[in-house]
C-alpha positions as CSV (number, residue, x, y, z in Angstrom):
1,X,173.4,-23.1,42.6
2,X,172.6,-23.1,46.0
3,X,173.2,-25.6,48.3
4,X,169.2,-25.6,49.3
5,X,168.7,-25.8,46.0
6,X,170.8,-28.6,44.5
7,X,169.2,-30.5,47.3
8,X,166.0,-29.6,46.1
9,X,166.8,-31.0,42.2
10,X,168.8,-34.0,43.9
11,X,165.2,-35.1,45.6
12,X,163.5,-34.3,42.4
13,X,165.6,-36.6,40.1
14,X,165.2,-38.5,43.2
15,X,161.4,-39.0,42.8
16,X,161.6,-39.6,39.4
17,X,163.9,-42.4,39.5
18,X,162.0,-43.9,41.5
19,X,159.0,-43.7,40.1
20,X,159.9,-45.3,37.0
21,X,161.0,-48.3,39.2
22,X,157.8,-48.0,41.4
23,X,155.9,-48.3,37.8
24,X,157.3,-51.0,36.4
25,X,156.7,-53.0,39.8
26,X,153.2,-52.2,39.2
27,X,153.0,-53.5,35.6
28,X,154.8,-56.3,35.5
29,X,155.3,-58.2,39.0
30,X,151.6,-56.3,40.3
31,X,150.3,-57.2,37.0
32,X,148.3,-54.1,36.8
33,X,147.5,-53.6,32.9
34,X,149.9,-50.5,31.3
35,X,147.4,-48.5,29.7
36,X,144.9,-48.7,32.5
37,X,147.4,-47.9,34.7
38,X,148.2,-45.2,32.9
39,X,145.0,-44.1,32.5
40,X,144.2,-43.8,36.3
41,X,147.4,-41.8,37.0
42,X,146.2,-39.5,34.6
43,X,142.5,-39.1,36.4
44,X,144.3,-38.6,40.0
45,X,146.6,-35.9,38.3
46,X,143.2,-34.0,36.7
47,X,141.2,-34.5,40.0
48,X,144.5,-33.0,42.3
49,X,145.2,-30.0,39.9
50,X,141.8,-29.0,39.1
51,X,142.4,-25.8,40.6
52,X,144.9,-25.0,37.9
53,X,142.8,-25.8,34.8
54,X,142.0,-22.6,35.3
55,X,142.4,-19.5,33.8
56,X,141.6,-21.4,30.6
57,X,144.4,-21.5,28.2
58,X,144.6,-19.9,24.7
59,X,144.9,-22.6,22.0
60,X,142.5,-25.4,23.3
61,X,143.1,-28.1,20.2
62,X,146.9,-27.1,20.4
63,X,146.9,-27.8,23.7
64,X,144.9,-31.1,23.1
65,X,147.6,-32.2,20.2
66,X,150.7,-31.8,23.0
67,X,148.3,-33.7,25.4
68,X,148.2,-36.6,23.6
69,X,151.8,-36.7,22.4
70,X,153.2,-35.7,26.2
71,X,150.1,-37.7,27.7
72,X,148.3,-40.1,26.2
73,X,150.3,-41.5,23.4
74,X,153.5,-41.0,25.0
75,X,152.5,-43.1,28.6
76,X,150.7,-45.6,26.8
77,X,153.9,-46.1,25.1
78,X,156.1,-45.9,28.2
79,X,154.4,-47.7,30.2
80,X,153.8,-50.8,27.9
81,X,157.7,-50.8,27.5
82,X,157.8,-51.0,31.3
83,X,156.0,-53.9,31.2
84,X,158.4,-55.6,29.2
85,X,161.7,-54.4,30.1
86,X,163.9,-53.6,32.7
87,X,163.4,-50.2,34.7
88,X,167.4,-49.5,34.8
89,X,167.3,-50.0,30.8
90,X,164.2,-48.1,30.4
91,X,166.1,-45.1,32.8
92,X,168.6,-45.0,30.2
93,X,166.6,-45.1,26.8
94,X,164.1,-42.7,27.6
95,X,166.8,-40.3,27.7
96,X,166.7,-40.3,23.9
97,X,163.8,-37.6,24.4
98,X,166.9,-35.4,24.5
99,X,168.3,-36.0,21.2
100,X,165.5,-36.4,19.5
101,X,164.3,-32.8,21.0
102,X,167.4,-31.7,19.4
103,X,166.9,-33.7,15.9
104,X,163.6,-32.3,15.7
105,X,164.7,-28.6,16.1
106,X,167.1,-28.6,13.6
107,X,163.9,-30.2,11.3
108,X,161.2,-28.1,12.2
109,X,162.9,-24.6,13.7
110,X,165.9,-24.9,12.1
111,X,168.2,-25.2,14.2
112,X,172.1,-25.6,13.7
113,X,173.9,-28.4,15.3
114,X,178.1,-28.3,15.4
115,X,180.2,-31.8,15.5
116,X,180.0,-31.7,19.2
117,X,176.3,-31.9,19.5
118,X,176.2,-34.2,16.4
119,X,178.9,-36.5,17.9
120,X,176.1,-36.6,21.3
121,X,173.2,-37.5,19.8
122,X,175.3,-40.6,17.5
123,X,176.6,-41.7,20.9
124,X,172.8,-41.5,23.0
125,X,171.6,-43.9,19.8
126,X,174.6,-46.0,19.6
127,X,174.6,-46.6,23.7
128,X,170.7,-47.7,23.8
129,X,171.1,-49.6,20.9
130,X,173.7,-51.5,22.9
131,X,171.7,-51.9,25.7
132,X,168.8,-53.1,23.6
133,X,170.4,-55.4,21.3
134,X,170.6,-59.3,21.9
135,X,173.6,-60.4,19.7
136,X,173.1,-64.0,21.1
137,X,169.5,-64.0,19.3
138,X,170.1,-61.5,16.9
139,X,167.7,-59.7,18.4
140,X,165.7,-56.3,19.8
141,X,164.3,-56.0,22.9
142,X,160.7,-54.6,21.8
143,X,159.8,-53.4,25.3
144,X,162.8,-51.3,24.4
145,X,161.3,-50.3,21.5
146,X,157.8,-49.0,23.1
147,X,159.9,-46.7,24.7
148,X,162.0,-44.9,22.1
149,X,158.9,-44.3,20.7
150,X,157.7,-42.7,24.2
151,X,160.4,-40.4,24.1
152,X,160.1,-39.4,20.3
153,X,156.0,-39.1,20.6
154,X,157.5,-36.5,23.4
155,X,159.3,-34.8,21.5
156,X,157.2,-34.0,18.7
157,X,154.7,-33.0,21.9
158,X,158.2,-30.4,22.9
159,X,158.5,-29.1,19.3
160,X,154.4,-28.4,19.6
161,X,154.7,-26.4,22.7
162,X,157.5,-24.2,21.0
163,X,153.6,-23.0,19.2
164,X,151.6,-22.7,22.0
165,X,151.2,-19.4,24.7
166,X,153.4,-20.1,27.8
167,X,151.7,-22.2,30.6
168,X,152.9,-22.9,33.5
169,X,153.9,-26.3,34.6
170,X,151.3,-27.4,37.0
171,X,148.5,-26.0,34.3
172,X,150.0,-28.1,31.6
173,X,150.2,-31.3,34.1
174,X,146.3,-30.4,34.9
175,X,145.3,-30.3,31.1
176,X,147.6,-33.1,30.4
177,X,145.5,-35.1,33.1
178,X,142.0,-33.9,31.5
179,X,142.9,-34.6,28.5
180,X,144.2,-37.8,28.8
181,X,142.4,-39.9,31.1
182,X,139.2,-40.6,29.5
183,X,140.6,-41.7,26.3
184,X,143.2,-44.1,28.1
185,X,140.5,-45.3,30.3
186,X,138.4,-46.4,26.9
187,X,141.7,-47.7,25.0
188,X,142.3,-50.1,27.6
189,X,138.4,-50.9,27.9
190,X,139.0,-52.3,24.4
191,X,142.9,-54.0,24.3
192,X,143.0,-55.0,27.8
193,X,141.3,-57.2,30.5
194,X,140.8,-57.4,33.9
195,X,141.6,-53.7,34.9
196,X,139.5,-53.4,37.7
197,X,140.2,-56.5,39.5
198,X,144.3,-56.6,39.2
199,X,143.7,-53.2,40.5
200,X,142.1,-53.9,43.3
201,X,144.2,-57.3,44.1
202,X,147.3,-54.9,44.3
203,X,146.0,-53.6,47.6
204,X,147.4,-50.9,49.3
205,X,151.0,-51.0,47.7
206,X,149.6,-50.1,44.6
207,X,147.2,-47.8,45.8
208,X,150.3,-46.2,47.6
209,X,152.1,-46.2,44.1
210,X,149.8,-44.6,42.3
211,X,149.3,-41.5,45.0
212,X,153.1,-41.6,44.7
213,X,152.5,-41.0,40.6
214,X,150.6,-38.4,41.2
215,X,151.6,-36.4,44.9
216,X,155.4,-36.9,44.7
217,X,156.0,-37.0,41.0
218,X,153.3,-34.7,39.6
219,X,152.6,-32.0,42.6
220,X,156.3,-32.4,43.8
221,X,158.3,-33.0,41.2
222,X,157.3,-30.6,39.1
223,X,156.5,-28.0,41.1
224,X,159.7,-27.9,42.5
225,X,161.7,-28.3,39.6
226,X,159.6,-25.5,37.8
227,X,160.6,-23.1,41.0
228,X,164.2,-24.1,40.0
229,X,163.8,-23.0,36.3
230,X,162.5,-19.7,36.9
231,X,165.8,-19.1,39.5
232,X,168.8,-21.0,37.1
233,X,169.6,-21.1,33.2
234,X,168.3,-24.1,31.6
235,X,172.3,-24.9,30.5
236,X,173.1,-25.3,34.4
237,X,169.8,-27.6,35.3
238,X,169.5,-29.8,32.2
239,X,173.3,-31.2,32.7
240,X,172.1,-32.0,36.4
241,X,168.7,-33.7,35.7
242,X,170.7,-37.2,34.5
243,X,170.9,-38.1,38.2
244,X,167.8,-39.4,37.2
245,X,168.4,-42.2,34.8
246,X,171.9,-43.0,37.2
247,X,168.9,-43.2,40.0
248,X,166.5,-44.9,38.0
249,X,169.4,-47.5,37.0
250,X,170.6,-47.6,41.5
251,X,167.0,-48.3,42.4
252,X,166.4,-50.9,39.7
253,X,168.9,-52.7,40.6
254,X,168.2,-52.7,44.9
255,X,164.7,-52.6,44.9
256,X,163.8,-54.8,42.1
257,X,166.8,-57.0,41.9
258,X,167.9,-56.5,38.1
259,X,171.1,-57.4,37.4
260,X,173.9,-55.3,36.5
261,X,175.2,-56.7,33.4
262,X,178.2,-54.9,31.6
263,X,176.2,-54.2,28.5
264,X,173.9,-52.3,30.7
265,X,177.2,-50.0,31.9
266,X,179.1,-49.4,29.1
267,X,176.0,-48.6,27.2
268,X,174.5,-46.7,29.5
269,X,178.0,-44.6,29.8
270,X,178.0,-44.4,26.1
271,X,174.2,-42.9,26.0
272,X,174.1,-40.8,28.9
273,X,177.5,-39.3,27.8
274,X,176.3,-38.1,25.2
275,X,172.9,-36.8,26.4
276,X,175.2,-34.6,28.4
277,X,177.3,-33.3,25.7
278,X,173.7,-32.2,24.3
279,X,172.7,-30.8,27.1
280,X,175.6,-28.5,28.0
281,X,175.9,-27.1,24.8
282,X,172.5,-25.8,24.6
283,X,169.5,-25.9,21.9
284,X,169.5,-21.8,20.2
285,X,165.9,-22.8,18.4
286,X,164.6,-24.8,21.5
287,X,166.2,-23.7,24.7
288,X,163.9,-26.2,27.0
289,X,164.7,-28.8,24.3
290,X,166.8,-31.1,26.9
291,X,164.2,-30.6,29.8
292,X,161.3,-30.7,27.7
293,X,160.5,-34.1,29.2
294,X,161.2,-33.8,32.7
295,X,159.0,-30.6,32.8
296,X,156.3,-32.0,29.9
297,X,155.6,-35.6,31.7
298,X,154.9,-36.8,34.9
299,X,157.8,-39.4,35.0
């Protein structure tokens, strides 16, 4: 890879860290509510791209399905775990998108996995469920939770697309957006309270955050990183993407003062290890299997 380039993908994963940082300041210390939150990144993201909702795309209720599992369902899930857990362990754990990508291939596509890959995805599991596990209180932490279920809802959004016509990224971040706004909007009409005024008490910080969300992660971030894709194999970039959790976990810990405990290094050692023994050794059924997330969802 060029040396333009790498710089390029290091300010991506760059962006992305950070914005799972910038996020969970929002919805826990700004005290903005996660699903409305949600719900407005998605309407910036549709009223930015609307240039790129068109050509309209073949497969409209397919493209609706991958919506909500990549969109909807998958950042209502996301960003309630950020609410109630750490940013550094939520960099780490939604990493399992990877293996689960990879599970789901060999269920649905059939795909073939060797010891090597099967050895990765037993150590991603076994390193967040380190992370997540209280053994003082014989406990989980459910924040934790929310978000392995983000990253498998994102998954089975992944193993959707493998049915769906090719789109480019920024068309599929501009459906995701229409698709997903009003119904997150509504949901949080009916679970949450005080949207509009949290929102507004945030001032310009979180006004700031949110044109982040949708500017440097959305337009930026995967713009460039799709420019990258179509110049580099998928087995080079996918390895190189996990400066984002290692980011996400940096930032966490200057910016928002989380500690760093040895549970959250070994198991985040453990976990991303073996993300990267997945990612390197490639997916035959699902090639975009181990970027399917970065590419899929606005981070």
């Amino acid at each position: 890879m060029g040396f333009r380039d790498f710089v390029l993908l290091f300010a991506v994963c760059f962006v992305w860290g950070l914005n799972l940082v910038v996020t969970r300041w929002v919805v826990a210390d700004a005290g903005v509510p996660p699903i409305f939150f949600a719900g407005v990144r998605f309407a910036g993201i549709a009223l930015v791209l609307i240039p790129f909702l068109l050509p309209l795309p073949k497969q409209m209720g397919m493209l609706f399905m991958i919506s909500m599992c990549m969109g909807g369902v998958h950042f209502t899930l996301l960003f309630m775990g950020l609410a109630h857990a750490e940013a550094s362990a939520v960099s780490v754990t939604g990493q399992l998108g990877v293996p689960f990508s990879t599970l789901m291939s060999m269920a649905f596509l059939g795909e073939k996995v060797g010891w090597r890959r099967g050895l990765g995805i037993m150590l991603a599991f076994a390193g967040v469920t380190l992370i997540a596990f209280d053994p003082g209180s014989f406990s989980v932490s459910y924040g934790l939770l929310y978000v392995i279920a983000s990253a498998f809802i994102g998954s089975v959004g992944g193993i959707l697309m493998k049915r769906m016509a090719p789109i480019s990224a920024l068309q599929l971040q501009a459906w995701l957006g229409m698709f997903s706004f009003a119904p997150l909007i509504l949901f949080s009409l009916v679970v949450e309270q005080g949207q509009v005024a949290s929102y507004v008490a945030g001032g310009w910080l979180v006004w700031i955050a949110t044109a982040f969300a949708v500017l440097g992660v959305s337009v930026f971030g995967h713009g460039a990183f799709y420019t990258l894709i179509k110049k580099y194999d998928i087995s080079l970039l996918s390895p190189l993407t996990l400066m984002t959790p290692i980011w996400g976990v940096i930032l966490s810990i200057v910016l928002l003062n989380e500690p760093l405990t040895l549970k959250l290094v070994v198991g985040a050692a453990i976990s991303l290890g073996g993300v990267f023994v997945i990612a390197v050794r490639g997916n035959k059924a699902l090639p975009e299997a181990s970027i399917t997330e970065r590419i899929s969802s606005p981070r």
